[in-house]
N, C-alpha and C positions, 0 to 999 in steps of 0.2 A: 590533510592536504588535498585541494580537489585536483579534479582533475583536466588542467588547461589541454585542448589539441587545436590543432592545424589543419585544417582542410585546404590540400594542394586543389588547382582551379585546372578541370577540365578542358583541354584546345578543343575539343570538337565542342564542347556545350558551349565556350568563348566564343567560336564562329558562328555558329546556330544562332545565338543571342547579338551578335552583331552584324548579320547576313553578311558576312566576308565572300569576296569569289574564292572559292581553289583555283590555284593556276597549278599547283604540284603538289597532290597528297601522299606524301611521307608513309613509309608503311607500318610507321608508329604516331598516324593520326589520332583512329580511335583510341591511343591508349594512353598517350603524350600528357602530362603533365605541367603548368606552374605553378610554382613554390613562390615565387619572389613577387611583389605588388609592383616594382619599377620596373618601365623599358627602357629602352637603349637604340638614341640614332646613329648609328656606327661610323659617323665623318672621319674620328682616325683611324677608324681601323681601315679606311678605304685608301690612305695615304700609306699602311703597313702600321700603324702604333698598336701593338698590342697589348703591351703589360697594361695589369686593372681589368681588361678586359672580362667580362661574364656573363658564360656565356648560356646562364641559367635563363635569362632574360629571354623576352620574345624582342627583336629589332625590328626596329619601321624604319625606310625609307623615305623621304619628301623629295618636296620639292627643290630642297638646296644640293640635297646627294646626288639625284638626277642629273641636273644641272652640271655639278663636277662629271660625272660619269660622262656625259656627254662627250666632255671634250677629249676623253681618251681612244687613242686606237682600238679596235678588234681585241687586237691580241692583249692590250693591259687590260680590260677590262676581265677578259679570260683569267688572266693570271689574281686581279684582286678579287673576284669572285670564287674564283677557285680557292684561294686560301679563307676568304670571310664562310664561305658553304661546309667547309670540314669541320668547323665546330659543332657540335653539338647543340645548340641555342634548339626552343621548342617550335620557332618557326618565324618565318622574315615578311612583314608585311610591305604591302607597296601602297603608298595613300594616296588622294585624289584621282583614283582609277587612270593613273599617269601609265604609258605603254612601257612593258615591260622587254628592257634587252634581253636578245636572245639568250647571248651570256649567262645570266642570270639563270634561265629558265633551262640551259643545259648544264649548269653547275648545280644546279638543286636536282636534276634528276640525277645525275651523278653520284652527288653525296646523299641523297634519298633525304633532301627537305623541305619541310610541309612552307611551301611559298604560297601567299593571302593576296589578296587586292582589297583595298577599302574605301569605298567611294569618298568620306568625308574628306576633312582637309587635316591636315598630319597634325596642327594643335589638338584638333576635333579628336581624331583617332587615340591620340598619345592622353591626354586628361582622360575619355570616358574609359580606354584602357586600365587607366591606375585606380580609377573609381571602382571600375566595378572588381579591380583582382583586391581591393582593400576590403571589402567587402565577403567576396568571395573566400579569401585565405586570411581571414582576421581569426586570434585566437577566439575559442569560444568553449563557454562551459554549459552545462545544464544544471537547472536548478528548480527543485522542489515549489511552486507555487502559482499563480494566475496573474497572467499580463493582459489589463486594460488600458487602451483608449477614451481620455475620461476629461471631457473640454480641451482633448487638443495636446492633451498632456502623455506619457506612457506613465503607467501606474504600477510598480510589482507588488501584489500582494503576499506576502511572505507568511508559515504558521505551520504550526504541528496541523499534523494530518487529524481533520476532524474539527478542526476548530472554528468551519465556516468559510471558507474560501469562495466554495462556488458558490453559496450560500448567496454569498455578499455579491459576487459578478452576476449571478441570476440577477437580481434585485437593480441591480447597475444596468445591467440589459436593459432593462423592463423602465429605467429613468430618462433610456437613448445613446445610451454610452455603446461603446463597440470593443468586442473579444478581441483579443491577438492570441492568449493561447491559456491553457488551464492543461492543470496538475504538472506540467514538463515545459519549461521555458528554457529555452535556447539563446544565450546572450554569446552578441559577438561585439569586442571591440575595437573599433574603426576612429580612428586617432584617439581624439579623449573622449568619447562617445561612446554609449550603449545600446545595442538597437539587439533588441529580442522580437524573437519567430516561434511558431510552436516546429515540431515536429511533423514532419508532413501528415503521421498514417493517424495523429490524435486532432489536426488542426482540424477549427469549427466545431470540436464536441467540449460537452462537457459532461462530468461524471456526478449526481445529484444521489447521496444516499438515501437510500429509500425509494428512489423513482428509478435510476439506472442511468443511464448514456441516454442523452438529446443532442439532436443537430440542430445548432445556435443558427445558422444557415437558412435551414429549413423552417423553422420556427419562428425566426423574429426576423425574416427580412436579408437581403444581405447590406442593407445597410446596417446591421449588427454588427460587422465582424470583418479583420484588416489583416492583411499578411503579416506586416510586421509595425514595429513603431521604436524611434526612440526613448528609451526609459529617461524619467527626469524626476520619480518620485519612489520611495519604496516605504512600502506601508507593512507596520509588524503586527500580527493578529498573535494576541498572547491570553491566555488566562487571570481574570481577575484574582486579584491577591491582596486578602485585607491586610490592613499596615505597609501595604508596602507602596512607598512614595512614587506617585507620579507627575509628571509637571501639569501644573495647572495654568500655569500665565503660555506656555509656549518660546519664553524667553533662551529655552537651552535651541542652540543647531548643531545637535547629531549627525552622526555620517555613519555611512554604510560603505564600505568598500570592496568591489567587484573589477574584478580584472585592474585590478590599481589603479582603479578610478571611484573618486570620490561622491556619494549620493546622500542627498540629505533623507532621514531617517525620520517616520512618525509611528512611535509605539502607539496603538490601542490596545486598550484592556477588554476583553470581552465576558460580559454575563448575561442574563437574560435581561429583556425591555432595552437593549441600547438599537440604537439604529443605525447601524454597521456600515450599510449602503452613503447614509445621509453624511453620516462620519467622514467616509474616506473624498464624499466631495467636496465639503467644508476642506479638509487638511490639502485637496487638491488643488482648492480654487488660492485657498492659503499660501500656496508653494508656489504660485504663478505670482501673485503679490507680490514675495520675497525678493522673487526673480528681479523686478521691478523695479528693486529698492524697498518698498516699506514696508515694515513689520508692524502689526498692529499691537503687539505685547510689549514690543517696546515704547510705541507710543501712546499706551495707556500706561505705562508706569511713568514717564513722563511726564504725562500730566497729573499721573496723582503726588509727586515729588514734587510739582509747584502748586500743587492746589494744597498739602501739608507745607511747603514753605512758606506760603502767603499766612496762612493760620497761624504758623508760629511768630513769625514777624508781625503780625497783627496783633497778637495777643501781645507779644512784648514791648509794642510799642506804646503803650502806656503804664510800663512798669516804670517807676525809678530808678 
């Protein structure tokens, strides 16, 4: 069983990454945590509705909460901030850098919470929000093999240790294709998608037996080599074995499954004199095809099933 985890999404690297103002840093800033990919614009709860409420969520305000807020006295506004402030939520944004009631800003120092300003506009704020904590706190596993950029496509190349990996990615480099990560790939998934990174302290190397650790970086450019990418193909590098059947037409579609998400699958067989590199961009540019709709094994057999039907009808048709 491997092993899925969760990476909770830092508030201070959130802010950092979105240049948020502080209006009131929480004295559980640097340390604050989200778990949950969804926010929350708290319209009832500013009416009193609390059941459902959660308060794991970060909350933004706009421009429609504003607006109600407006029209209350001093003192409600005291009173619904005062109860919205005692939850524990990671922190309350305010968007389109709208002025913030005092209220507010003396209820969060009260309850000691971390209150943001966001220049954009509250759609703006709330989608890049959930993009990037889907991202950030999506499960994710690690996995034994080298991830290429290869015409546009993510490419996993999967295989017993030893059987050529970097081998093949060298040689892909050297074609113009670009690294994401070798020996330790890091897949996270973000709906039904797969997007693999390396790990920070091996990202841009690679390990060549017999030569040692090259920086891909250094060496070929940095158009070599990409933070991350979506995987769309996964390629199995396996030891040839005589007698043992493999497809020849391409007519099977395999699947591979990672984070219960489905990927179609190309075993290679390896022995000496095959051309590995060449291989996996055939079966790559092949997988973009499919994408497309058409598969070329099947419309070669196609035609060979009418070009033997015409033969048979032909020859029959001057039997008695």
């Amino acid at each position: 069983m491997e092993k899925v985890k969760r990476t909770p999404a830092s508030l201070k690297k959130m802010v950092e990454t979105f240049g948020m103002e502080i209006l009131h840093r929480g004295s559980d800033f640097d340390s604050a945590v989200i778990t949950i990919s969804d926010v929350n614009r708290p319209a009832l709860q500013l009416v009193g509705f609390y059941d459902y409420f959660d308060d794991k969520r970060l909350q933004i305000l706009g421009r429609g909460e504003m607006r109600y807020l407006d029209r209350m006295t001093e003192a409600e506004r005291l009173r619904v901030f005062n109860k919205l402030m005692s939850y524990p939520f990671p922190a309350l944004i305010v968007a389109r850098n709208m002025d913030v009631p005092g209220e507010l800003l003396q209820m969060a120092e009260k309850h000691d919470r971390t209150l943001l300003r966001a220049a954009d506009s509250t759609v703006d704020v709330t989608s890049r929000l959930i993009d990037y904590l889907n991202r950030v706190t999506a499960p994710q596993i690690t996995r034994h093999g080298v991830l290429m950029n290869i015409y546009g496509q993510g490419v996993l190349i999967l295989g017993d240790s030893g059987i050529g990996k970097s081998e093949t990615a060298i040689e892909l480099l050297k074609r113009g294709h670009r690294l994401v990560a070798d020996d330790a790939v890091e897949i996270r998934r973000v709906s039904n998608s797969l997007y693999g990174t390396a790990p920070e302290i091996i990202r841009h190397y690679i390990e060549i037996r017999g030569v040692g650790v090259i920086d891909v970086q250094q060496l070929f450019g940095m158009g070599a080599v990409q933070f991350d990418t979506e995987i769309d193909l996964v390629i199995q590098l396996e030891q040839w074995e005589d007698g043992k059947f493999y497809d020849r037409l391409g007519l099977g579609e395999e699947k591979y499954t990672i984070l219960d998400v489905s990927l179609p699958i190309v075993t290679i067989p390896v022995r000496p004199g095959r051309n590995l590199a060449g291989i996996v961009e055939i079966a790559t540019m092949k997988n973009r095809q499919m994408k497309y709709g058409y598969n070329a094994a099947r419309d070669f057999v196609t035609q060979f099933d009418s070009k033997v039907d015409a033969m048979l009808h032909g020859n029959g048709a001057g039997q008695p």
